[in-house]
Residue, then its C-alpha position, 0 to 999 in steps of 0.5 A: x824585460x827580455x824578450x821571449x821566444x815565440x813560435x809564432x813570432x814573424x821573425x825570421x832570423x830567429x828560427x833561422x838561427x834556431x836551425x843553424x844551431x838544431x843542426x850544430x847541435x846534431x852533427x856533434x851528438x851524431x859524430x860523437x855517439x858514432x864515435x862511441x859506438x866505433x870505440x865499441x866496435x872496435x873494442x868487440x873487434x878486439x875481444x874476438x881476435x883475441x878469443x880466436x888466437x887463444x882458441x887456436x893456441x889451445x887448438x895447437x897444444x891439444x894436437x902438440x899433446x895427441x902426438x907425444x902420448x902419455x908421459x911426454x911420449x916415451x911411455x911407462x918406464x918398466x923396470x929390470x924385474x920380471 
């Protein structure tokens, strides 16, 4: 029959092993979630350059309009009558 794990067993290889294997364990959990969450920074990071450029795009156009006025600047045409 195998031998089962006791906590307060006298041996010391095993809790020895125990950590070694608790602090694998962490150190890919830890390295892997800090990882996801630089993805999703970095994603975030991504989402407002982008928001910015469209921004300063829109910015740039409503200038670009302001100064060319009503009908591409030229204003309304008037006819020959009176």
């Amino acid at each position: 029959m195998p031998k089962r794990f006791n906590s307060n067993a006298v041996d010391h290889e095993q809790p020895a092993l125990r950590r070694t294997l608790c602090s694998l364990y962490r150190s890919f959990w830890s390295k892997f979630f800090n990882h996801k969450i630089y993805l999703l920074v970095q994603d975030d990071l991504a989402k407002i350059q982008k928001k910015k450029e469209e921004e300063k795009a829109l910015k740039e156009l409503r200038a670009k309009a302001q100064q060319k006025g009503s009908f591409g600047g030229s204003g309304l045409k008037k006819s020959g009558k009176k």
